[in-house]
Structure formats: structure tokens, C-alpha cells
N, C-alpha and C positions, 0 to 999 in steps of 0.2 A: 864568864866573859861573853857579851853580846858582840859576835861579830858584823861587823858594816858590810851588808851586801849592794853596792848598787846596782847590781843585774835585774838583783828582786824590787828592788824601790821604781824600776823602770818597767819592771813587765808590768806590775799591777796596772798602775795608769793606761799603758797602752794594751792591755786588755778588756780593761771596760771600752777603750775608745772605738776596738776592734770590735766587739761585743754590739755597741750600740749603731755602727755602722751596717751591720751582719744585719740587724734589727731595722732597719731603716731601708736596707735593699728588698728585705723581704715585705714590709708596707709597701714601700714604693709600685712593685711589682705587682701586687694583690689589687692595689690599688688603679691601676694602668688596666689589670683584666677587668674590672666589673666597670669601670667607665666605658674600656674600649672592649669591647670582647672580641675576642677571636676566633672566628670559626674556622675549621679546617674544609680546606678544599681538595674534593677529590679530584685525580684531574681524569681520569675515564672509570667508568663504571658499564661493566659488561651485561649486566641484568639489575632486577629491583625495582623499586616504586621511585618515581620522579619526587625531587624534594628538595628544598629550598634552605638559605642561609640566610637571612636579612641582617649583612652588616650595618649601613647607615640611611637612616630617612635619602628619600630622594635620589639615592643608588642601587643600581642595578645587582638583585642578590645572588650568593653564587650556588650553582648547581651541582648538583651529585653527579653533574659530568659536566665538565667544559665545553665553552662552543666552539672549537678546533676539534675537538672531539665527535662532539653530533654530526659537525659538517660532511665527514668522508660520509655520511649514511643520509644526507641532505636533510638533514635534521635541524631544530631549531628551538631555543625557550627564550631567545631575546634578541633587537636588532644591538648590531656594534655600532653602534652611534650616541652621537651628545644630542643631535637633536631630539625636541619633543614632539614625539612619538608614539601612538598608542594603536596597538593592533589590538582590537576587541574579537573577542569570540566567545560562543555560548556553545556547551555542552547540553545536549536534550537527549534523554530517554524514553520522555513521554511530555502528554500535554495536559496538563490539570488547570490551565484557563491565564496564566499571568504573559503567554508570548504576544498573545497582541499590543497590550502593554508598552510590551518593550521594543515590538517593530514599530508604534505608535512616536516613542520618543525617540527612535534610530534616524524614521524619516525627518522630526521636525527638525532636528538637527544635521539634517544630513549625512548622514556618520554609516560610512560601510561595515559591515558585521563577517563573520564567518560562525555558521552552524552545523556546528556536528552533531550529527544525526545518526540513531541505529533504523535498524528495519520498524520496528516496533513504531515508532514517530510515523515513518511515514507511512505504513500501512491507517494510522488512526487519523491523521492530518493532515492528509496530502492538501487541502485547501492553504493551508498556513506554509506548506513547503511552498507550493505555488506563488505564494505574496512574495516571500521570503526571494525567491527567484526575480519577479517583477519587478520588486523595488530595488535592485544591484545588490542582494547578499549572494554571498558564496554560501553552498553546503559543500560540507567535508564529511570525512566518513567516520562514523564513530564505531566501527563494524556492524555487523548483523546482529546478533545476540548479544553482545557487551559482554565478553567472556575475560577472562585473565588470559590475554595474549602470549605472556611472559613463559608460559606449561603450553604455548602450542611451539611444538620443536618439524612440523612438515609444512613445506611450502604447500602442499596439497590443499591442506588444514585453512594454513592461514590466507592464500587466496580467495578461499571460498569465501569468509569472512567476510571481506572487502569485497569480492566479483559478486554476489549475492544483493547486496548496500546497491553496486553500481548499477544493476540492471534493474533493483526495483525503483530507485531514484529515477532512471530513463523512463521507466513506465508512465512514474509520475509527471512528470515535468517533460518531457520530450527532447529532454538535451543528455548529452554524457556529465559525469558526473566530473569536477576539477579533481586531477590526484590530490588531496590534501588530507592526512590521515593523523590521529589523534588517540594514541592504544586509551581503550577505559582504564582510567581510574591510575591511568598516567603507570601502568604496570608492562616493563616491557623490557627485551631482552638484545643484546648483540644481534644474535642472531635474525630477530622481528624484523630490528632496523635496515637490516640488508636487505631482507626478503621483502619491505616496505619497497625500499630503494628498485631491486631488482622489477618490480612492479609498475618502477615508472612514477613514486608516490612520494611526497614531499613531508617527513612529519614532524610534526607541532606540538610542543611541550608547553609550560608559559613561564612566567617570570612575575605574576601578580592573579595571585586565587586567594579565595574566603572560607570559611567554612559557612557554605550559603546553600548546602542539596539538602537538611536535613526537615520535611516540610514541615512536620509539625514544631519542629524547634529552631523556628526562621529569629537569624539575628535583629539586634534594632536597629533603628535607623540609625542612631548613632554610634554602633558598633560597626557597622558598615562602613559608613563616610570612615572614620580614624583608619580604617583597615586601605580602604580605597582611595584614600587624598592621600596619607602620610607615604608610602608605599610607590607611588608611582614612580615611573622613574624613566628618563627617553630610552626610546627603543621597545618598549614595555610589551611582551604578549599577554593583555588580562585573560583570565580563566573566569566567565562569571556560568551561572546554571538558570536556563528559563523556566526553570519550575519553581523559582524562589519567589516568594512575592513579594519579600523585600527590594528586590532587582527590580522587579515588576512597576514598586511604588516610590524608588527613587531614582529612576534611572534620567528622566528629566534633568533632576538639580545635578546627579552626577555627573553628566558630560557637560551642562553648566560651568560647572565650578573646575571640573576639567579644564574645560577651554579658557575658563577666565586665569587659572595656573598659566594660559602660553601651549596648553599641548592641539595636536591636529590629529587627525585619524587616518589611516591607509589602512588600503584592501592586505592581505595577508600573499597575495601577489603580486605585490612591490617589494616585498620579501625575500619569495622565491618565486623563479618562472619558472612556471607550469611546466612539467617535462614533456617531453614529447613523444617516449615510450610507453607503451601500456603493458597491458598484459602479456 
């Protein structure tokens, strides 16, 4: 005898139904990640290398530490603003011939720069520190040696780093040097930041960098503009390198086409004001 079950005549159907719904949450989702992806944000980080998130073209990405976070240590890798905004700045270690270049297109266009600088630059270039001063750039301090700040655990240590920068800079140029400090290689700890801080010294992360220090394996042009139009975004600190000679040989059209986007430039002391503590 075949008994009539309608329990079972009813689960089947609404098992497939359940089944392909099950199936259609897990596309959906799959699908919602590789459109939109989602990075995770850390919201402080006590040491480690600076490093970046790029959620969407034309916004601001997020950092491996928050800016309510940098601020108690007057820290900074992007302005909180809608406007367009770009704080430019070059990292120098040394001079292989492309910075005239690039202070060549800063003046035609007007455009305020900040340079950090180790000892090494300005013991070989004090002429170029000097222009660099003339024409309203800021130099900042890139330390003495470019060491991994991040493994210096004494103030003794790490002042000297930086007091060292300040007084050969005064040698060169005749002025005090602006607190504005930049750990190499963006490698840098709790700790640093305080003792940054405690120094009377403002430091500066970015919110837009390239892989543009590597000389012999300088990107194209066209890998550059993609990296440096799509990418921007107001408020912007860029990270570019004056040993690049790609930087060198487009920096012209770049701030170009910058400005034709709608953006403006400020000093990195419309940012932050200069502290008034030193050493």
C-alpha cells in the first residue's frame, strides 16, 4: 500500500526553493565583494610601516591608523576636508640630477613643495637646498642617516637623528630648520611619535605614493599619470621621490592636469602650525 504523505510532497519543493535561495545569497555576496571590496580598517596601530587601503577612485584611502589617532601625536597622512587639496612633498636621499627639474615645474606653476631631506643631500647639495629655500619650499627632516626609526627605543638615540638634520640644515641655509618630520620608509613606532611630538615636531605620513624610488626601474609615463590622476583625492598628502626621473619628466603635465581636475596646492603649514617648542 502506497501511503499519501503531504509533509513529504511539501518539503521537496520547499527544499529546492530553500536550496536555491541559500545559492543566490552566497552569489549575491561574492558578488557585492569583488565589485565593492572591503578593506578592513585598523583604527590605531602602535608601530609598523605606514600603508594604505584605496577603497574608491577620487577618495580618500584608509590608513593602518586613523587620523584621530595620529592627531594626539600631531601626526598626519591626510587633510579632513572635501576640498581640492593637494599637499605635495618629495622625499630625497640623495641627488642623481632630476630636482632641478622638478623645482623648474614647481615655480612655473607656482605650486609650494615640502622636502625631506637626510644629512647625506645636504652635505652633497646644499646649492639645490638653498634654491629650494629661495623659491618658498619648506625642508623637513627626513633624519640624519635614514635609519629604521621604528628599532630606535631612546630619546637620546632618536633626537640626535633629527638635532643633527637641524643643525647641519642651519649651517646650510642660515635659518632653523621647520619641525616637520617624516620617519624613512614611513617605518615608525608609538613610541617615535611621541618623542616626535615631545620635540616640538609635526609628522607627515601621505595618503598618495607611487612606486617611483626604484632608479633603474623608473615607471612609464603612463603608469604614473593612472597611479597619480585616478588616486587623488582632496585633502591629499602626495609622497613623490626627486630621484625619479619620471617625476623629473612629467611633473609639468602633472600639476597641469591637476589643476585642470579643480585642485590648488598649500604649504604643509596650512596643515599644521609650526609648534613652538623645540628641543
Amino acid at each position: 500500500m502506497i501511503h499519501y504523505n503531504p509533509y513529504r510532497l511539501y518539503c521537496k519543493p520547499m527544499a529546492k526553493i530553500l536550496f536555491l535561495f541559500i545559492l543566490s545569497f552566497i552569489f549575491g555576496h561574492w558578488l557585492a565583494h569583488v565589485t565593492h571590496p572591503v578593506f578592513p580598517a585598523v583604527l590605531a596601530s602602535s608601530d609598523g610601516n605606514w600603508g594604505l587601503s584605496f577603497q574608491q577612485e577620487g577618495q580618500p584611502p584608509i590608513g593602518n591608523a586613523t587620523s584621530d589617532y595620529l592627531k594626539q601625536f600631531n601626526a598626519y597622512y591626510a587633510a579632513d576636508t572635501q576640498e581640492k587639496i593637494i599637499y605635495l612633498t618629495f622625499d630625497a636621499g640623495y641627488e642623481n640630477g632630476n630636482t632641478p627639474a622638478i623645482l623648474d615645474a614647481l615655480k612655473k606653476h607656482n605650486v609650494p613643495a615640502t622636502f625631506f631631506l637626510v644629512g647625506n643631500y645636504l652635505t652633497t647639495s646644499p646649492d639645490l637646498v638653498r634654491r629650494m629655500v629661495a623659491e618658498g619650499h619648506t625642508v623637513g627632516n627626513h633624519t640624519f642617516h635614514h635609519p629604521d626609526m621604528s628599532k630606535i627605543s631612546t630619546e637620546e638615540t632618536f633626537s640626535k637623528e633629527l638635532g643633527s638634520l637641524e643643525e647641519l640644515y642651519e649651517q646650510v641655509t642660515g635659518q632653523k630648520m621647520q619641525h616637520f618630520y617624516r620617519p624613512p620608509q614611513g617605518k615608525y613606532s608609538e613610541s617615535n611619535l611621541q618623542m616626535a611630538k615631545d620635540m616640538g615636531y609635526h609628522t607627515f605620513f601621505w595618503s598618495l605614493a607611487y612606486v617611483d624610488w626604484y632608479e633603474d626601474k623608473q615607471p612609464s609615463h603612463k603608469e604614473a599619470f593612472k597611479k597619480l590622476l585616478n588616486r587623488i583625492h582632496p585633502g591629499a598628502i602626495v609622497l613623490l621621490h626627486s630621484t625619479s626621473k619620471t617625476n623629473g619628466e612629467i611633473l609639468d603635465e602633472l600639476l597641469t592636469r591637476w589643476e585642470e581636475m579643480g585642485y590648488q596646492f598649500r604649504p604643509l603649514s596650512e596643515l599644521a602650525s609650526e609648534p613652538t617648542s623645540g628641543t
